[in-house]
C-alpha positions as CSV (number, residue, x, y, z in Angstrom):
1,X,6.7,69.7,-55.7
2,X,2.8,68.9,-56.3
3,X,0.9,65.9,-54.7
4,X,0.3,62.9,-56.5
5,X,-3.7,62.4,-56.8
6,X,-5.0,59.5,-55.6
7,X,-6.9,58.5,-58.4
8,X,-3.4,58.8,-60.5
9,X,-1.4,55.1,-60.7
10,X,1.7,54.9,-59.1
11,X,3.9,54.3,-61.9
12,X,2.4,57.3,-64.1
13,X,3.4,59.6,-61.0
14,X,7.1,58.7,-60.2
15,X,9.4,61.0,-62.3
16,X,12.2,58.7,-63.9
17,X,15.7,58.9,-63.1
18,X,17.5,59.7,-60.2
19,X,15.6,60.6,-57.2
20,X,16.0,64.5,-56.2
21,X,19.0,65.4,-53.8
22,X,18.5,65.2,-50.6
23,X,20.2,68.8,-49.9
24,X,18.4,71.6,-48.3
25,X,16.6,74.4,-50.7
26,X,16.9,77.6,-49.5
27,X,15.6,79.2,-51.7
28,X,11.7,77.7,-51.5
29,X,8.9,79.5,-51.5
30,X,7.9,79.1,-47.6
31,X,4.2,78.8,-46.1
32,X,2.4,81.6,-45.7
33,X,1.8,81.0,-41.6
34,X,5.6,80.4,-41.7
35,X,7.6,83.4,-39.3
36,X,10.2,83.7,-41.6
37,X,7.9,84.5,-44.5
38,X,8.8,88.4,-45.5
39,X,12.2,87.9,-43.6
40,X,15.3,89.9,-46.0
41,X,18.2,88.0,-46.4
42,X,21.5,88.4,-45.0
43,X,23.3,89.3,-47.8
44,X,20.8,91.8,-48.7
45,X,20.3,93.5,-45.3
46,X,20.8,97.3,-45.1
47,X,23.7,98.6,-42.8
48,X,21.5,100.2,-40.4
49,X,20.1,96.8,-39.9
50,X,23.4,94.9,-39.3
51,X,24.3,98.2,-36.9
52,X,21.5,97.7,-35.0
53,X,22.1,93.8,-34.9
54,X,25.5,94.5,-33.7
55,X,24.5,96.9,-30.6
56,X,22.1,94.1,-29.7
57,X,24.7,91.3,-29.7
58,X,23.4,89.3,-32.9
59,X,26.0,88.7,-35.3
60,X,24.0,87.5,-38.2
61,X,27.0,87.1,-41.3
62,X,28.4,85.0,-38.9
63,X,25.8,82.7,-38.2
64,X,24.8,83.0,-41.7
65,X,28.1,81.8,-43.0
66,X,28.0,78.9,-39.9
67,X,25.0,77.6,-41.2
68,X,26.0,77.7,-44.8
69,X,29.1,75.1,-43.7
70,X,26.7,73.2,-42.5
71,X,24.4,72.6,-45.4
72,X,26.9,72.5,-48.0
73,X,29.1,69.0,-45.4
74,X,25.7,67.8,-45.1
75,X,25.3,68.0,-49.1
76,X,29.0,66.5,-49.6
77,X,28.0,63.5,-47.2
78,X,25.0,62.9,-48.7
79,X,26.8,62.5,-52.3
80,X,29.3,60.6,-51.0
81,X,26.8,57.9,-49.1
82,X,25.6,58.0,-52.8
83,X,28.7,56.5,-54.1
84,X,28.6,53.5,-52.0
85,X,28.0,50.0,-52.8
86,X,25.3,48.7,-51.0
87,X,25.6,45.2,-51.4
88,X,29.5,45.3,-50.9
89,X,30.1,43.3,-48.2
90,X,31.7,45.6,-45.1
91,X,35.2,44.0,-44.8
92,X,36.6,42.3,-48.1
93,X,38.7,39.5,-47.6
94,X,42.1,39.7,-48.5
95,X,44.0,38.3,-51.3
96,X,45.5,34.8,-50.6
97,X,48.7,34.1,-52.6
98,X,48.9,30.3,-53.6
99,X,52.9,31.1,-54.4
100,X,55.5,33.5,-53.2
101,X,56.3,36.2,-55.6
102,X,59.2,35.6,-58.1
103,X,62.4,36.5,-56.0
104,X,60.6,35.9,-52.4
105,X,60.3,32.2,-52.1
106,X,62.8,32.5,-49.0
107,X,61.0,35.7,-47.2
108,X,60.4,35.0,-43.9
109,X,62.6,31.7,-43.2
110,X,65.5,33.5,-41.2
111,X,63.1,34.0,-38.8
112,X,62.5,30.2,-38.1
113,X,64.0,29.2,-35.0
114,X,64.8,26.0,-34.3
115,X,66.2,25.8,-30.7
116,X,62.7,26.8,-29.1
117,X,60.8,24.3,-31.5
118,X,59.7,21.4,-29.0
119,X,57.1,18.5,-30.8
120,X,56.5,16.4,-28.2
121,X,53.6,18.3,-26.4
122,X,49.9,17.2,-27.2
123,X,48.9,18.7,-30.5
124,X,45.8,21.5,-28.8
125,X,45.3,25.3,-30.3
126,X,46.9,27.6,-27.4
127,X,43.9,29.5,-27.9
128,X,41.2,27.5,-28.5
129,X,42.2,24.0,-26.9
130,X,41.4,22.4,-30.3
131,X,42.7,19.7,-31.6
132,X,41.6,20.3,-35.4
133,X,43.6,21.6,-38.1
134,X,46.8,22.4,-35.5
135,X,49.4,24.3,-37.2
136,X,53.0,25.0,-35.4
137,X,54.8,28.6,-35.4
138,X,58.2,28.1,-36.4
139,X,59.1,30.8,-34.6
140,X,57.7,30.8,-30.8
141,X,56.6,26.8,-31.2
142,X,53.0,27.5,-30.2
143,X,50.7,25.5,-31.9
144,X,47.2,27.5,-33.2
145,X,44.4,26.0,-35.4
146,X,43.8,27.1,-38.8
147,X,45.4,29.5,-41.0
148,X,42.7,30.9,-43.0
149,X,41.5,35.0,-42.3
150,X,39.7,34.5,-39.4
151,X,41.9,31.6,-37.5
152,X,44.3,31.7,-34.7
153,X,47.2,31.2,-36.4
154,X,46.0,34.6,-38.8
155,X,46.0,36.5,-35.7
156,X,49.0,35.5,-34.4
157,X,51.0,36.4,-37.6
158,X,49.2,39.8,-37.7
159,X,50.3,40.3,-34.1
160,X,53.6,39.3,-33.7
161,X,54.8,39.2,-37.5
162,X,55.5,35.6,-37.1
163,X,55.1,34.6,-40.6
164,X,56.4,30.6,-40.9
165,X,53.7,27.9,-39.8
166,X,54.0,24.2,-40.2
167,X,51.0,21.8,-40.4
168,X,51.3,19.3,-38.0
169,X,49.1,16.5,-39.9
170,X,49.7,16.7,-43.7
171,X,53.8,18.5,-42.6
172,X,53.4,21.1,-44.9
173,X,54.9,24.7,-44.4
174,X,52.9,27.8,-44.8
175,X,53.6,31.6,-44.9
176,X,50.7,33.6,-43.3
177,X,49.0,35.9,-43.8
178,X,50.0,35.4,-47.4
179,X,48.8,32.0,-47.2
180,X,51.2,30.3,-49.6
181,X,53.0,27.2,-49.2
182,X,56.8,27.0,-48.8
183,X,58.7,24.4,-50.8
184,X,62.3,24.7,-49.3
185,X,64.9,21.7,-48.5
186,X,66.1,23.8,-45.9
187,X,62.9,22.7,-43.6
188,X,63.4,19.0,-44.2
189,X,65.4,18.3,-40.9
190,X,62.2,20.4,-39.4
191,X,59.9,18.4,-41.0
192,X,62.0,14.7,-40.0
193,X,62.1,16.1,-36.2
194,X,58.1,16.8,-35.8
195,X,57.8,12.8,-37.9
196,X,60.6,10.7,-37.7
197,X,60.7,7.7,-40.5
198,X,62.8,5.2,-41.1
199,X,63.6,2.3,-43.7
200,X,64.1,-1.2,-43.1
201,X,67.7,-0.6,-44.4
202,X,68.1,1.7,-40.9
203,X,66.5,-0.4,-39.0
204,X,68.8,-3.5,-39.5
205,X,71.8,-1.3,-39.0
206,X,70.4,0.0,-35.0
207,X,71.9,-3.5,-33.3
208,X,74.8,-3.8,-35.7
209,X,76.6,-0.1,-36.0
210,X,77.3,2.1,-33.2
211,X,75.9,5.7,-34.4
212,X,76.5,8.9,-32.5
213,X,74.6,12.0,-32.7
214,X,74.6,15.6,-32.1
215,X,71.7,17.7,-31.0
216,X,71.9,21.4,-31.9
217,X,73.7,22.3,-28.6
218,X,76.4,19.9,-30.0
219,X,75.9,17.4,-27.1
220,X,76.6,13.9,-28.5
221,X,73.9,11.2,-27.8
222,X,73.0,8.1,-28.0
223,X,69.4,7.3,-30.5
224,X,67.8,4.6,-28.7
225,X,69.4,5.8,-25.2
226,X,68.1,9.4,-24.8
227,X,66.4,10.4,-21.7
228,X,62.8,11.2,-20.8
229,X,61.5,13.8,-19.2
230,X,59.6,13.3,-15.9
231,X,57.0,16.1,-15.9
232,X,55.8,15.6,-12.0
233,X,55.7,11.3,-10.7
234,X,55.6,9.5,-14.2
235,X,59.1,7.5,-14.4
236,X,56.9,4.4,-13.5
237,X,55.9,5.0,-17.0
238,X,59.6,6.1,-18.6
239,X,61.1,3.4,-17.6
240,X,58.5,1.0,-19.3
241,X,58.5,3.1,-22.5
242,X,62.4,2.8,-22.7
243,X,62.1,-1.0,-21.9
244,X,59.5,-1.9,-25.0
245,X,62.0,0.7,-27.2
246,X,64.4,-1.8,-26.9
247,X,62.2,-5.1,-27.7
248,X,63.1,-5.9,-31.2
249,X,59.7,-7.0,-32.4
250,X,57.9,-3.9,-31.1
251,X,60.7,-1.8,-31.8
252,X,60.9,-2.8,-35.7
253,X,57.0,-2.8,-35.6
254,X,56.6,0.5,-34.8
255,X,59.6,2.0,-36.1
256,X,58.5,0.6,-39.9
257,X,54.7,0.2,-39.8
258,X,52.6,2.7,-41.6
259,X,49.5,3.5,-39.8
260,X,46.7,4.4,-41.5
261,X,45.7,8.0,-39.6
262,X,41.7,7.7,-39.7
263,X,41.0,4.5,-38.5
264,X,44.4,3.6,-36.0
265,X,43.2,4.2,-32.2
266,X,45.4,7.2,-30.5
267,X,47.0,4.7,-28.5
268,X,49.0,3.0,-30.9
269,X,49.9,6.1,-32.8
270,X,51.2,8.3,-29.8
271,X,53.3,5.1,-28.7
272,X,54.4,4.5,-32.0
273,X,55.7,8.5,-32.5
274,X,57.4,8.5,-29.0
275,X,59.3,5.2,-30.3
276,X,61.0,6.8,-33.3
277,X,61.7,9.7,-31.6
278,X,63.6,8.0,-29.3
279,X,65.3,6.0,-32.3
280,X,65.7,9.5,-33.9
281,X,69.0,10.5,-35.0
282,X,68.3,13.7,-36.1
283,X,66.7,15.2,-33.2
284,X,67.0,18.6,-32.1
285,X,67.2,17.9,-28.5
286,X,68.7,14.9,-26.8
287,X,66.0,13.8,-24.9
288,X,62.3,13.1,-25.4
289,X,58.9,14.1,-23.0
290,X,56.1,12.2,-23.4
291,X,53.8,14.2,-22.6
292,X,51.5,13.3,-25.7
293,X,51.0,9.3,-24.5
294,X,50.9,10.5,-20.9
295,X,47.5,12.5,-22.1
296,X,46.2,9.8,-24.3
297,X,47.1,7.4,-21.4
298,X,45.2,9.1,-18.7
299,X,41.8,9.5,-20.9
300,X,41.8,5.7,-21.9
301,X,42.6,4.6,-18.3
302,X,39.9,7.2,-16.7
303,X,42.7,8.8,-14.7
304,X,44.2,5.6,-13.3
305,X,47.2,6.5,-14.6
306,X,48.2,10.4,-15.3
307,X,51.7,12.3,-14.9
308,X,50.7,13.3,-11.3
309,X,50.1,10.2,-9.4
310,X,52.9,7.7,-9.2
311,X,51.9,4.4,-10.0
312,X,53.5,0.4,-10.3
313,X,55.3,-0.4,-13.7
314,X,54.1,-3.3,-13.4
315,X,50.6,-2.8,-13.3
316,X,50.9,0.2,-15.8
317,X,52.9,-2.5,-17.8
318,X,49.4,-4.9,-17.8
319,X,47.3,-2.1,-18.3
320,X,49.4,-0.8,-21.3
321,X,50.3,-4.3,-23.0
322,X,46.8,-5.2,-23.2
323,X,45.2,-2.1,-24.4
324,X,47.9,-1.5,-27.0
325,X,46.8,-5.6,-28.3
326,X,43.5,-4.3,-28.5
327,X,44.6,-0.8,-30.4
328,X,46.5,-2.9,-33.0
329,X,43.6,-5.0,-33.6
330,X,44.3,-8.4,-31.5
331,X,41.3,-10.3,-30.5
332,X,39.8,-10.3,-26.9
333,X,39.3,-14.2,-27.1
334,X,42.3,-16.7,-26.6
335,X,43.9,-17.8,-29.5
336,X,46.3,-20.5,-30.8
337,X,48.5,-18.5,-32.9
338,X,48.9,-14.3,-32.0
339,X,46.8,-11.5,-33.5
340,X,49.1,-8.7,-32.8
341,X,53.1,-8.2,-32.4
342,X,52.3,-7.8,-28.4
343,X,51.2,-11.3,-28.3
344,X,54.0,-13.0,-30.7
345,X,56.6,-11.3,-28.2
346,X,55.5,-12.0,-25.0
347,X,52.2,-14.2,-24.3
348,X,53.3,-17.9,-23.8
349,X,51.3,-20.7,-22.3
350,X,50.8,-22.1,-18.3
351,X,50.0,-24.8,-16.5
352,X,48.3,-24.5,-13.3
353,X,47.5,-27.8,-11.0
354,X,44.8,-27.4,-8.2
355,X,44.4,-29.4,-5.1
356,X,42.0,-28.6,-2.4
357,X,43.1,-28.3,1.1
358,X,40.4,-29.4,3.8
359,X,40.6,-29.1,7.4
360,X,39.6,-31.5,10.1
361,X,40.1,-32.2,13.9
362,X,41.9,-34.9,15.4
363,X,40.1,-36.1,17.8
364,X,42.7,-37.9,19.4
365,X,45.8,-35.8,19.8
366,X,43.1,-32.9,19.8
367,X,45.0,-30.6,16.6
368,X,43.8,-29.2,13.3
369,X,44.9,-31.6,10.8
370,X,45.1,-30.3,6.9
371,X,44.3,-33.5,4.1
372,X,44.8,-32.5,0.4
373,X,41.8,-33.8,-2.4
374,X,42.9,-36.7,-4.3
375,X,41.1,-34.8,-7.2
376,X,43.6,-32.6,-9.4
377,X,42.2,-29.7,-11.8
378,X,44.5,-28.9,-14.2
379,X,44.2,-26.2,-16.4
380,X,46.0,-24.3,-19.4
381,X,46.1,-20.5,-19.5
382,X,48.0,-17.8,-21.3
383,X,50.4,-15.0,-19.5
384,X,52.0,-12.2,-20.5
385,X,54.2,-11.6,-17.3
386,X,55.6,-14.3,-14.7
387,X,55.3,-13.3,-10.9
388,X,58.5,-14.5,-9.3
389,X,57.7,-14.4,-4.9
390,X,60.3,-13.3,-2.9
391,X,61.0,-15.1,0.7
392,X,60.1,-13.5,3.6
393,X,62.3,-10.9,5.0
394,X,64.3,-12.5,8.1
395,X,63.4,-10.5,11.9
396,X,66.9,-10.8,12.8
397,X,70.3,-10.0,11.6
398,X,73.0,-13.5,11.5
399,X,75.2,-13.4,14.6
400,X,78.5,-12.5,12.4
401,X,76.6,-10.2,10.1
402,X,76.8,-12.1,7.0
403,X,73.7,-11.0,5.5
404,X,72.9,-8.0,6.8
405,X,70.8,-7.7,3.1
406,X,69.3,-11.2,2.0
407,X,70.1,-12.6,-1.4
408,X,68.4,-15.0,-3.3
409,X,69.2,-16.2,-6.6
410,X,67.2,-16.4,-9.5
411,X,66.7,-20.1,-10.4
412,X,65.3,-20.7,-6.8
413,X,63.0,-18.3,-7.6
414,X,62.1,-19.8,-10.7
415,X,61.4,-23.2,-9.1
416,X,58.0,-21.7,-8.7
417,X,57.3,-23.1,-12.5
418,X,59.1,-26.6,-12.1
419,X,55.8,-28.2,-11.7
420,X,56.8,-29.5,-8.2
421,X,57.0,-26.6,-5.8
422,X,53.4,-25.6,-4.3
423,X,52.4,-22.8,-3.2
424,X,49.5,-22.2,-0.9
425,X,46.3,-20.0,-2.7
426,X,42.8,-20.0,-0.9
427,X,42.9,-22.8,0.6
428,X,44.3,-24.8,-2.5
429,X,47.8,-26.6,-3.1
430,X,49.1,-24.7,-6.1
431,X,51.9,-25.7,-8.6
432,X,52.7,-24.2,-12.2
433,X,54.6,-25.5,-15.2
434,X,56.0,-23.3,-18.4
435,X,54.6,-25.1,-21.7
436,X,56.2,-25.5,-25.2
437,X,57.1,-23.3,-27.1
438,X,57.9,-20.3,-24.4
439,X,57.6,-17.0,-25.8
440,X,61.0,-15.4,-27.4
441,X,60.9,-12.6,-24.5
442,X,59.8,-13.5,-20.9
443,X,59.0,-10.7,-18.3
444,X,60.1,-11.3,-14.4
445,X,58.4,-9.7,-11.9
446,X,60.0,-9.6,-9.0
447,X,57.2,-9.2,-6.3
448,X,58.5,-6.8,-3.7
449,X,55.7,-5.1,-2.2
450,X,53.2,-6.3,0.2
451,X,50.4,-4.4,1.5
452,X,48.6,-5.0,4.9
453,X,46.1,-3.2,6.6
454,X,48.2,0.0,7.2
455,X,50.7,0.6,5.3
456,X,52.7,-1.2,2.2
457,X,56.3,-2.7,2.8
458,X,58.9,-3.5,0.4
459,X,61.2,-6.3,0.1
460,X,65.2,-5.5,-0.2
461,X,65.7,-9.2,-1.0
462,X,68.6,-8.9,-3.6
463,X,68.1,-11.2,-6.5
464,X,71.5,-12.3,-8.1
465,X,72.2,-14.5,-11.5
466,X,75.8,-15.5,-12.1
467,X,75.6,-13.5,-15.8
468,X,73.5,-11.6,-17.5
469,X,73.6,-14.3,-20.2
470,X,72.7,-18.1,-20.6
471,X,70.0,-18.3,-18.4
472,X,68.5,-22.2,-19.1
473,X,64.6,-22.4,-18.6
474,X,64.5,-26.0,-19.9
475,X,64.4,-27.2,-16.3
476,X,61.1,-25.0,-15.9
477,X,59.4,-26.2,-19.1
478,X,56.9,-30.0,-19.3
479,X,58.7,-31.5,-22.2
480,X,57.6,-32.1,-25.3
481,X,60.0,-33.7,-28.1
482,X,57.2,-32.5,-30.8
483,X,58.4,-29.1,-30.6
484,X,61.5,-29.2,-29.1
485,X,63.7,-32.0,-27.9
486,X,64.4,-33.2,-24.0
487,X,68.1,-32.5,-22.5
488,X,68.6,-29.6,-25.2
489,X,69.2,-25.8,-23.0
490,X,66.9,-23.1,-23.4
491,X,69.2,-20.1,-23.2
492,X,68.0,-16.8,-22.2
493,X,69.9,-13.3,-22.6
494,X,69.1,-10.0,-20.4
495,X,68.0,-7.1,-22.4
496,X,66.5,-4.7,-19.6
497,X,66.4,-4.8,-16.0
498,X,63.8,-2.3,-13.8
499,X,65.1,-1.5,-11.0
500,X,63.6,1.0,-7.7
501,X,66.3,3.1,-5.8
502,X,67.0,1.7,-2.6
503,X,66.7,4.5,-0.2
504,X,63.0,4.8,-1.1
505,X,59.9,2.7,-0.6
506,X,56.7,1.7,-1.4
507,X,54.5,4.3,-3.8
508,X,51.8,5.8,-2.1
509,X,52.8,4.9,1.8
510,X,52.6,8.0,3.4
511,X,49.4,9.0,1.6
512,X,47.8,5.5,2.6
513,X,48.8,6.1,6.1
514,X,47.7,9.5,6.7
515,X,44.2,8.2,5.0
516,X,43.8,5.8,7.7
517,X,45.0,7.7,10.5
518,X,48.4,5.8,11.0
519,X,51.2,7.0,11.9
520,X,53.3,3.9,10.7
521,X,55.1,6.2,7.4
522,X,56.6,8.8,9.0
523,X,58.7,9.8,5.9
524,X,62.1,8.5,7.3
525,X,64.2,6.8,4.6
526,X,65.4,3.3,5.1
527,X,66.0,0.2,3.3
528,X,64.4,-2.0,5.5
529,X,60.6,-3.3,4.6
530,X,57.8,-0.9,6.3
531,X,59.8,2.8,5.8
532,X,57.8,4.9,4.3
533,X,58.6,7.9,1.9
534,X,56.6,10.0,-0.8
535,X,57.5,8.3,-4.0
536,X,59.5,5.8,-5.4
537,X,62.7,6.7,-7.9
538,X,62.2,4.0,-10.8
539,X,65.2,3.6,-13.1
540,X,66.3,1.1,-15.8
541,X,69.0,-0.4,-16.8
542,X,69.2,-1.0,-21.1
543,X,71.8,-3.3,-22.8
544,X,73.6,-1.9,-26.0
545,X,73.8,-5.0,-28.6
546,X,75.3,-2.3,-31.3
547,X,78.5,-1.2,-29.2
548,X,78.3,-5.6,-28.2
549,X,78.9,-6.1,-31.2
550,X,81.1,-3.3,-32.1
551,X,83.4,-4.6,-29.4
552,X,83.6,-7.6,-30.2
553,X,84.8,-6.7,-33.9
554,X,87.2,-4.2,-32.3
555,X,88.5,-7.5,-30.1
556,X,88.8,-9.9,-32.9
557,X,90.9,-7.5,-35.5
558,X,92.9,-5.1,-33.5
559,X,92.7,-6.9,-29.8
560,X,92.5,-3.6,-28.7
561,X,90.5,-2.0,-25.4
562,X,86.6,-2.5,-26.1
563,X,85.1,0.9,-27.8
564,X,81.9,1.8,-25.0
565,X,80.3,0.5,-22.3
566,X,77.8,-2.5,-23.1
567,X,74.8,-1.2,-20.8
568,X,73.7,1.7,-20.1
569,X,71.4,3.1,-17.1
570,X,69.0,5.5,-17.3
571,X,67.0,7.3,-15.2
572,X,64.9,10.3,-16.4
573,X,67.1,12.4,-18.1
574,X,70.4,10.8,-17.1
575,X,72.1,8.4,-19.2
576,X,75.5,7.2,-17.5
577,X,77.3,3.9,-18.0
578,X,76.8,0.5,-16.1
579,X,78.6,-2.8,-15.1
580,X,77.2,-6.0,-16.5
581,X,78.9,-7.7,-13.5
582,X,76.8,-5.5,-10.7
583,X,73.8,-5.5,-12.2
584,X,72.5,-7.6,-9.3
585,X,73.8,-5.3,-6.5
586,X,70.4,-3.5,-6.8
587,X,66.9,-4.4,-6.5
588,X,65.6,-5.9,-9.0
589,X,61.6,-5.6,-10.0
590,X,60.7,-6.0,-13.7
591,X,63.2,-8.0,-16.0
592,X,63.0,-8.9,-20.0
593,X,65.1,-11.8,-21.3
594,X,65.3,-12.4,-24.9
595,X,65.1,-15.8,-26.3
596,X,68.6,-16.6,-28.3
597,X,68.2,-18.0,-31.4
598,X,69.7,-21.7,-31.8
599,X,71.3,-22.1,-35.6
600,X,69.7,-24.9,-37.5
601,X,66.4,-24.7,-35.0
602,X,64.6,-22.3,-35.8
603,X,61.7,-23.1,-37.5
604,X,61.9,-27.2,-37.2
605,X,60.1,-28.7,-34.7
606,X,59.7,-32.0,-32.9
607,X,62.2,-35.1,-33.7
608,X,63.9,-33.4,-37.5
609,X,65.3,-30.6,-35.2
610,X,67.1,-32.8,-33.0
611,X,68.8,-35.1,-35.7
């Protein structure tokens, strides 16, 4: 091939078409200075020479046939890189079906498997720890993010051929790698199970018709009165979760109320998914784990309360009351009428009179004399939950052992809020008064634990109440005709009762102690205040108005044996009966009492309700 001059243009010197092959040509003439110039072929070497090539060890057909291979694959490759697309991209993508092929809508759904499928854990990619785009296999129950080519849940199909995925956000049902979604009533119950709804129709039929279930094991429960699961040290917060589950307000709230998914804090929606899956009658499993709030719980609360660390209901009760206002959209300043369903339920109104205490020498009998202020403050503030003080435990045991375990009954306890008890409070006389109109559901606290300098002791003060109905707070309340009318009862029914084990102690003791280097919690159980053990068995007791009421029917038509127990107690994952009339035996720390509705007063007020 001849040089291109420079003088010649660029364009007049390329040949057109192809450009020339890029195979070897043997058969060029060769440079003059070239060693192989005069060389004879080996096709057309004489036999002498390939005799004489032979003796000296030189095959040269063979190497002449070797090198031929070569040039003529080098040739083939060079034709075939030819071929090639260059600007096809190295990997195509595959083909995503937006429908099953006719005849193969039900491919893959045998494989679903429904006994492994648990939806209470937090929604986070296995993989990834994301919490975008989750999808569910409906085959392991691990959850992955994505389903597109180059997502976890892809992979995962690719890996393990497990085909059947479930959105957890918009509960739609997907067959990967295929990528089409499943329309199938067969997944409905699977669907209901990972987003239980309800209508109000069901939701006035929970206190009114008894309605067993059955899991897939075929155990029969209870929706409404399923356990919880206690992962590590959180039944301080079961046992609160199971005692709002069973406050009509909150209950109905959350059970009906549609959240709107972008803007509704995490809070309220976790809390509100753990309720209807306890209300769930459908469930797969009898028994719930919520593991979910417990996560969203220990981020809002920086760690103050988590699944590891044992803490007081009560407290996590405050905590949880007043953050979940806040998540529903309640207002941080007081208010005369409530901005959220936590507020109409449970916030009522208190009185609190002040006197200061001042102290002075007498001179003359040469003693500390205390004289109270003849100034009163008085002051009006709102409460969620009511501190009921237990007396002091007694040193010593009666003579005839009589009350080897104190008692104290309720309404001396509740004297606290007659407006003439005081109590004693930095140096200041104290005394409290309910005001008009009290809240329909009042929380107790029984105050059993009293920390000192080294260690925390408990109270096994027994706290009775002659029934777990017809408690009257009228004696507790300043009057006022305008909203409801002197002499008439304020009744008062028990709906759930917290109560601690009695062989165990204060949370924390033995941790406290060893922190200070004190040897008071030595870890021996006792039910005496001051023993100290690890942790502290929380349980609650839940009353059953459906199989109330269901007895009560039974007794009026057929005056037959009543149908079920009316409460039930349940700790963790253990639901067994109880007695309404030892209720009191144990010790009682966090009580709800529901308001009962008085026919003919319900919403008039002042001097027309009592005509």
């Amino acid at each position: 091939m001849s040089k291109r001059p420079a003088d010649l243009p660029l364009e007049e010197g390329q040949p057109v078409g192809s450009p020339a092959s890029k195979r070897a040509r043997v058969e060029d003439e060769l440079p003059e200075d070239d060693p192989r110039n005069g060389a004879v072929p080996a096709e057309r070497a004489s036999g002498q020479d390939l005799e004489q090539h032979d003796r000296n060890g030189k095959n040269v057909l063979a190497a002449a046939d070797k090198e031929g291979e070569a040039l003529n694959e080098v040739a083939r490759d060079d034709e075939d890189e030819s071929d090639i697309d260059e600007d096809a991209p190295a990997i195509a993508a595959p083909k995503r079906q937006f429908e099953p092929m006719e005849g193969y809508s039900d491919l893959y759904l045998d494989t679903v498997n429904r006994g492994i499928l648990d939806f209470d854990f937090e929604k986070l990619c296995s993989v990834s720890l994301s919490n975008i785009n989750v999808y569910a296999c409906l085959v392991c129950g691990k959850y992955y993010t994505g389903r597109g080519p180059k997502s976890h849940a892809y992979f995962h199909a690719l890996e393990v051929a497990h085909h059947v995925f479930i959105n957890m956000g918009t509960k739609k049902v997907y067959v990967l790698p295929e990528g089409y979604e499943v329309k199938n009533r067969s997944l409905d119950d699977i669907k209901y199970v990972v987003d239980p709804h309800f209508a109000k129709e069901d939701v006035s039929k929970l206190d009114k018709e008894v309605r067993d279930a059955f899991d897939l094991a075929g155990n029969r429960y209870r929706p409404g009165f399923v356990g919880m699961n206690n992962i590590k040290a959180n039944d301080y917060l079961n046992v609160v979760v199971q005692l709002l589950a069973h406050v009509h307000p909150i209950r109905n709230f959350f059970l009906l109320h549609e959240f709107p998914t972008p803007g509704t804090p995490q809070l309220a929606l976790r809390f509100s998914t753990l309720v209807r899956k306890l209300w769930n009658p459908r469930a797969f499993r009898s028994h719930v784990s919520p593991h979910e709030l417990l996560q969203e719980i220990a981020l809002r609360s920086s760690k103050r309360f988590t699944l590891t660390q044992q803490s007081d209901p009560v407290d996590f009760l405050s905590w949880f009351l007043n953050n979940l206002h806040l998540s529903l959209g309640g207002s941080k300043k007081p208010s005369s009428t409530p901005t959220s369903v936590v507020q109409a339920a449970f916030q009522g109104h208190l009185k609190i009179e002040s006197q200061a205490i001042t102290a002075h020498s007498d001179t003359q009998n040469a003693r500390l004399v205390f004289t109270e202020s003849g100034t009163i403050n008085s002051q009006t503030t709102p409460f969620l939950i009511l501190t009921l003080d237990l007396p002091p435990t007694p040193l010593f045991q009666s003579s005839n052992r009589e009350s080897i375990i104190p008692q104290v009954p309720l309404t001396n306890l509740l004297n606290k809020y007659n407006g003439i008890t005081a109590s004693e409070k930095l140096a200041h006389r104290v005394r409290h008064r309910l005001l008009h109109p009290l809240p329909p559901y009042l929380l107790f606290h029984v105050k059993r634990f009293s920390k000192n300098r080294f260690v925390s002791e408990r109270n096994p003060t027994i706290v009775t109440f002659p029934s777990t109905r017809s408690l009257d707070m009228s004696p507790y309340v300043e009057p006022n005709p305008a909203i409801w009318p002197p002499g008439e009862p304020i009744l008062y029914d028990l709906v759930a009762n917290v109560i601690l084990d009695p062989t165990v102690t204060a949370p924390g003791a033995r941790e406290e102690a060893a922190e200070k280097g004190v040897n008071a919690a030595s870890g021996v159980s006792s039910t005496g205040a001051g023993a100290g053990t690890e942790r502290v068995n929380w349980l609650v007791q839940l009353h059953d108005k459906a199989m109330e009421t269901e007895n009560k029917r039974q007794a009026s038509e057929r005056g037959g044996e009543a149908r079920g127990p009316e409460w039930l107690e349940v700790q963790d994952l253990v639901v067994k009966k109880a007695e309404s009339e030892t209720l009191f035996t144990k010790e009682g720390y966090l009580m709800v009492w529901e308001r009962r509705k008085v026919p003919g007063m319900g919403n008039k007020k002042g001097k027309k309700a009592a005509r």
